[in-house]
C-alpha positions in Angstrom: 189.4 207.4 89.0 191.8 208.8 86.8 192.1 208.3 83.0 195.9 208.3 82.8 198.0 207.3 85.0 202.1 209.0 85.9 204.2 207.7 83.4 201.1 208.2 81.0 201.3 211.5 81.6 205.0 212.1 81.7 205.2 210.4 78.6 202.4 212.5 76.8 204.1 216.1 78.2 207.0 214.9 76.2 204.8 214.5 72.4 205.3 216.3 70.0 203.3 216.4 67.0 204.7 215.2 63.7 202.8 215.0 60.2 204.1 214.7 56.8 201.9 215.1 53.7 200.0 217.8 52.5 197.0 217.5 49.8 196.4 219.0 46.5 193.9 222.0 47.9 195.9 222.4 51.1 198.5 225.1 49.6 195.4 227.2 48.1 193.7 227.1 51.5 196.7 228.0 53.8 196.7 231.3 51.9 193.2 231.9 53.4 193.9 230.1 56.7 196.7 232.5 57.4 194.9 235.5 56.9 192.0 234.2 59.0 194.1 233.5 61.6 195.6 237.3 62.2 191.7 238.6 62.5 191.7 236.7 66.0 193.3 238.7 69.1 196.0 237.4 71.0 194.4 236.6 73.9 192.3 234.0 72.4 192.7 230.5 73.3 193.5 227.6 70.4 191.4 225.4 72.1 188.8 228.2 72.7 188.5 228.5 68.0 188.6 224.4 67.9 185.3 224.1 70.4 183.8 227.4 69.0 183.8 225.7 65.3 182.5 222.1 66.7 179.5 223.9 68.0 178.7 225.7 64.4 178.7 222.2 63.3 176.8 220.7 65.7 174.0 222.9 65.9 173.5 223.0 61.9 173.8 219.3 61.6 171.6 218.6 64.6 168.9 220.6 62.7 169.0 219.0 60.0 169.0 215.3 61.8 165.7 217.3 63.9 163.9 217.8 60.3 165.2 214.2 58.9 165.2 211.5 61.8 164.6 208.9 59.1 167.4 210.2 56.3 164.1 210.1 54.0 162.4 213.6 54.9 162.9 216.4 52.7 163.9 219.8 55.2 163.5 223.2 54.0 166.2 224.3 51.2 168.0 227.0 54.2 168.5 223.9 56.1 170.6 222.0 53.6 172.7 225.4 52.6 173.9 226.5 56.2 175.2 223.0 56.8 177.3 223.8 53.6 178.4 226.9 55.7 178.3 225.6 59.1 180.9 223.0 57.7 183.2 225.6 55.6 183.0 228.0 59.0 184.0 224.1 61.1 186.7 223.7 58.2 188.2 227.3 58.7 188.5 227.2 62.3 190.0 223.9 62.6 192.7 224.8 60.9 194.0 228.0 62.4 193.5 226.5 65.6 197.1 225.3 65.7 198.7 228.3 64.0 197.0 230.1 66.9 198.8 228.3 69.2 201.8 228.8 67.9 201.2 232.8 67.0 200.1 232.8 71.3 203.6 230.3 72.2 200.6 228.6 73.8 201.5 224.8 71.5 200.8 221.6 74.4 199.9 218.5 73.7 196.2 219.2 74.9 195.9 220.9 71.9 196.4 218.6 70.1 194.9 216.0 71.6 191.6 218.3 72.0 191.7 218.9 68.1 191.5 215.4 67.5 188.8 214.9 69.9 186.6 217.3 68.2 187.3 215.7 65.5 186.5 212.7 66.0 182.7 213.8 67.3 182.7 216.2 63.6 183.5 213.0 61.9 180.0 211.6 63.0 178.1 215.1 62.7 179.2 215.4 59.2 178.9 211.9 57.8 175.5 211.5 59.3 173.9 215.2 58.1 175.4 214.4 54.7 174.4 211.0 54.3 170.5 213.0 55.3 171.1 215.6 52.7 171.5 212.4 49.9 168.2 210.9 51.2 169.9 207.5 52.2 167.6 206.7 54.4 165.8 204.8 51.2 168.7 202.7 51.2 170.0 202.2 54.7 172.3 199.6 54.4 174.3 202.0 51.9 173.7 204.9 54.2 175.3 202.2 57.0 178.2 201.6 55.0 178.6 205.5 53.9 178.7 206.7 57.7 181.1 202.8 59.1 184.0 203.6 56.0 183.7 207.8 57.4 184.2 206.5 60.9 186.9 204.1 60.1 188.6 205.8 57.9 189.1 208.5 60.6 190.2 205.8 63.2 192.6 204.1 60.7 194.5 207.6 59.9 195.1 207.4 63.6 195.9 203.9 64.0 198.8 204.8 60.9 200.1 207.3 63.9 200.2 205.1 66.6 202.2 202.9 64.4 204.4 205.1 63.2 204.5 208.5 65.4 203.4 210.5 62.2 200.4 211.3 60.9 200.4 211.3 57.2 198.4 212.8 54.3 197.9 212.0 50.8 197.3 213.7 47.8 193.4 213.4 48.2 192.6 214.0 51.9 190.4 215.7 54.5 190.7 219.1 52.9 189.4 218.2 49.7 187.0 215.7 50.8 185.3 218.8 53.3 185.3 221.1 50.8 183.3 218.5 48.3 180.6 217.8 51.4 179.9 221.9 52.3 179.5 222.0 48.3 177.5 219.2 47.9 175.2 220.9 50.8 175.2 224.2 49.5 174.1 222.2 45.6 171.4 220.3 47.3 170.1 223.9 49.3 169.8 225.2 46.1 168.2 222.5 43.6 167.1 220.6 46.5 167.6 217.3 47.7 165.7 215.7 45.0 168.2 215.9 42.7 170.4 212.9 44.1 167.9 211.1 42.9 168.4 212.0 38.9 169.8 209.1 37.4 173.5 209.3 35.5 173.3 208.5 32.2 176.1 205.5 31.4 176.2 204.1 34.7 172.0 204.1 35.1 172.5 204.9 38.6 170.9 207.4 40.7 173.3 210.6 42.1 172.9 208.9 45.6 174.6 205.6 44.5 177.0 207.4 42.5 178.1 209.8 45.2 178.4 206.0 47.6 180.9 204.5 44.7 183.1 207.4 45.0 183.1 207.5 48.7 184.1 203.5 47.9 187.1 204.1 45.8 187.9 207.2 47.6 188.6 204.5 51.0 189.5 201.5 49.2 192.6 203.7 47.4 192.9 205.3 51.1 193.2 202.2 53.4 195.9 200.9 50.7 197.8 203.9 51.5 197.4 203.1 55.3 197.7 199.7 55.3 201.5 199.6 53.4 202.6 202.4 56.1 201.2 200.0 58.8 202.6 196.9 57.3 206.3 198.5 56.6 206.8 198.9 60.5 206.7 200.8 62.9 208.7 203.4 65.3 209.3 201.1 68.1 211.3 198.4 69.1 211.3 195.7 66.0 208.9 197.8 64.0 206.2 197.5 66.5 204.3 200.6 67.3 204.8 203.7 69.8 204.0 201.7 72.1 206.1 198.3 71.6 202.9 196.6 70.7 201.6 194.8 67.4 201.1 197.2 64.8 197.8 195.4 63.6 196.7 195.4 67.6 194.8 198.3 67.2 192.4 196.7 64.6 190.6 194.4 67.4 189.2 198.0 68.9 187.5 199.3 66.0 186.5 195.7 64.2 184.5 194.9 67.8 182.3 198.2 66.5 182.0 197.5 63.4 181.6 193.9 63.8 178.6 194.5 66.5 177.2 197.3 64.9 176.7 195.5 61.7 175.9 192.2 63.7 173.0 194.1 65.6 171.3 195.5 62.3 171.2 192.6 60.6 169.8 190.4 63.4 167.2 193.3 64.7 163.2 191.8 64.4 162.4 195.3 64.9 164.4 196.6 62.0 166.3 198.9 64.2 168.2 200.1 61.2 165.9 200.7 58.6 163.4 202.3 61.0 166.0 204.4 63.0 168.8 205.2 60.6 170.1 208.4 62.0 169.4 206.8 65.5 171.5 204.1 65.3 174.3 205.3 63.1 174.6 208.3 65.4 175.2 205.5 68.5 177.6 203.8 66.5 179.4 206.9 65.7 180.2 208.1 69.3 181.1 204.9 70.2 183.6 204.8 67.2 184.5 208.4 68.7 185.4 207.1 71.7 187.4 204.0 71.0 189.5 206.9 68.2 190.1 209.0 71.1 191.9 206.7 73.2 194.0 205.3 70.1 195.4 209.0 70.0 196.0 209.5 73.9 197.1 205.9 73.8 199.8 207.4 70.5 200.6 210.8 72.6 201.3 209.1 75.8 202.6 206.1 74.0 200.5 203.4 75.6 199.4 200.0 74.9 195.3 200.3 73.6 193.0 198.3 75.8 190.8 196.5 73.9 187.7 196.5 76.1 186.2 199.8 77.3 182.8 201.5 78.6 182.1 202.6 75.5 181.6 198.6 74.5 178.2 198.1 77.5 175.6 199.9 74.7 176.3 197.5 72.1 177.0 194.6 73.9 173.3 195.4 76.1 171.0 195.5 72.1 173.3 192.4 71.4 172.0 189.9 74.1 168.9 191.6 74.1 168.5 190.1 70.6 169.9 187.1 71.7 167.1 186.5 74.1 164.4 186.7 72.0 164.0 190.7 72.3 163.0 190.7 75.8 163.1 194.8 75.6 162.0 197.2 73.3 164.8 197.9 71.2 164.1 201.1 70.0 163.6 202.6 74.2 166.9 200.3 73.9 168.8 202.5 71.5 167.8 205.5 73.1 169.1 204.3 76.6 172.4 203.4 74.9 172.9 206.4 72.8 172.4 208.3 76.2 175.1 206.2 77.7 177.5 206.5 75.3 177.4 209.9 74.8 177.8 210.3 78.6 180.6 208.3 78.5 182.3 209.7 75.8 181.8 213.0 77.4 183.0 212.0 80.7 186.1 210.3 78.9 187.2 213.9 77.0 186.8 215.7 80.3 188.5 213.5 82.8 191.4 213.3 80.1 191.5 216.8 79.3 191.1 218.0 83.1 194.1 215.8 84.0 196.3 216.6 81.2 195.7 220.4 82.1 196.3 220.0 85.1 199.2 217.9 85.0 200.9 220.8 82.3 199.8 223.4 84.7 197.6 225.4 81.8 194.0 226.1 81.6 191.9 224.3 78.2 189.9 227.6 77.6 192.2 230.5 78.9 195.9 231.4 78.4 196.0 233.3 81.5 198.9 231.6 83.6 197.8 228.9 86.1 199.7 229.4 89.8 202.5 227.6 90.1 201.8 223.6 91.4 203.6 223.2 94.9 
């Protein structure tokens, strides 16, 4: 079964990619970013960097989830500091990526789309090992909310595009808000992570619960921004979206994840959440992955967004589970459906990218020229 179907496809091979914006930091870093990007050799795929800087990230943040399943363990100080790095390195090669492309004449719209998608999975990786490296695992519901506003946030930048064929940046945005994380890592490698727990004088609140009310303002100030774009109208016919659909359409996908996610932890006997932090907010996140990566395929092949999807079966199986009376053990549960999802998430990014490669007659890893389709 494909993922896209004809006119999907033809409609996608005609995207381009449009952004407006740029951040306060960005300017200083694209010094740095353009230097980086002549050390690479010609003959180096974009896509080849993007994946290359996904697995840095995902092996240091993996460690650190292996020394903290709880969010409340303390992992050596080295731990803490290479996720710092492991996230600058991440940061570095996303975003010479596409200037790669460009340097090569090898720019498709499966770059871009398999930017995104990494993304979307760094998204989780990141919010998750930093939310560890604060220790929220003493406060989970915090830690819940910290890692849901991360994963909607990057969904609603996305929805703003599928809206309005343009992603947009603000003052304040995913440049400056990496570069506070890999600092906040490298800080806590080096004092340790005990020292989120100092209180601030003033406010009487611990580093931890400071660092959640900025991450607060930070979103409330940043769905604003996205909501008047999304309210003002869209690109398509009668301000509707890329697609000639609703513009608010696209908040059914993510609500159902939130809404069920939040639903399940608060119902749970077991205390699925505050037993299994990192477990749980991990499943949540690569379902929140998935449903972001088809609101971007859905805005590059200009597409109306289903609102059910495979992704949905994990949540929807601990939901009536609980519902029942938890018949199952919701913990062997979880595990199942974290499994699953990431299955299917992964099975999703390689039928899409397979058959967008294909259909643009280009390999994802290689710019060596594909034979000519008959």
């Amino acid at each position: 079964m494909d993922a896209l179907n004809e006119q999907q496809l033809k409609r996608l091979k005609d995207h381009k990619y449009s952004a407006t914006g740029s951040s306060l930091l960005e300017p200083y870093f694209q010094v740095y970013w353009r230097w980086l990007v002549e050390l690479f050799p010609m003959w180096v795929a974009p896509n080849a960097i993007t994946v290359l800087g996904l697995l840095i990230n995902a092996i240091t943040s993996l460690l650190l989830i292996m020394y903290c399943p709880t969010a409340t363990e303390t992992a050596p100080n080295w731990i803490y500091t290479i996720n710092g790095v492991g996230l600058f390195i991440y940061q570095s090669l996303d975003a010479i990526d596409g200037k790669q492309a460009r340097r090569t004449g090898s720019s498709t719209p499966l770059g871009e789309l398999f930017d995104h998608g990494m993304d979307s999975v760094s998204t989780v990786l990141v919010a998750l090992a930093f939310a560890i490296a604060l220790k929220m695992g003493e406060h989970p519901w915090v830690m819940m909310f910290m890692c849901l506003t991360s994963y909607f946030t990057f969904y609603f930048g996305h929805w703003s595009a599928y809206v309005t064929g343009v992603l947009q940046f603000g003052m304040f945005d995913v440049t400056e808000v990496q570069m506070m994380t890999y600092l906040g890592f490298i800080a806590t490698g080096y004092f340790g992570p005990a020292m989120w727990s100092t209180n601030v004088p003033i406010v009487n609140w611990s580093m931890q619960m400071v660092m959640a009310g900025v991450l607060a303002i930070g979103c409330f100030v940043t769905y604003i921004r996205f909501f008047k774009v999304i309210l003002k109208g869209g690109c398509g016919q009668n301000g509707s979206t890329v697609a000639n659909t609703s513009v608010v359409s696209p908040f059914m996908n993510i609500s159902i994840v939130l809404g069920l996610a939040c639903c399940i932890a608060s119902q749970s006997k077991s205390q699925i959440l505050q037993r299994n932090p990192v477990l749980y907010l991990f499943f949540i996140g690569i379902i929140a992955a998935k449903v972001t990566n088809r609101i971007i395929v859905a805005h590059m092949s200009k597409s109306e967004l289903v609102v059910f999807d495979s992704s949905l079966i994990g949540p929807t199986i601990l939901f009536f589970n609980q519902y029942f009376g938890s018949l199952f053990n919701e913990y062997f549960i979880l595990v199942g459906c974290l499994v699953y999802s990431c299955v299917d998430l992964l099975r999703y990014m390689h039928m899409t990218y397979n058959q967008i490669a294909d259909h643009l007659n280009v390999y994802i890893f290689s710019l060596e020229p594909r034979n000519k389709k008959s």
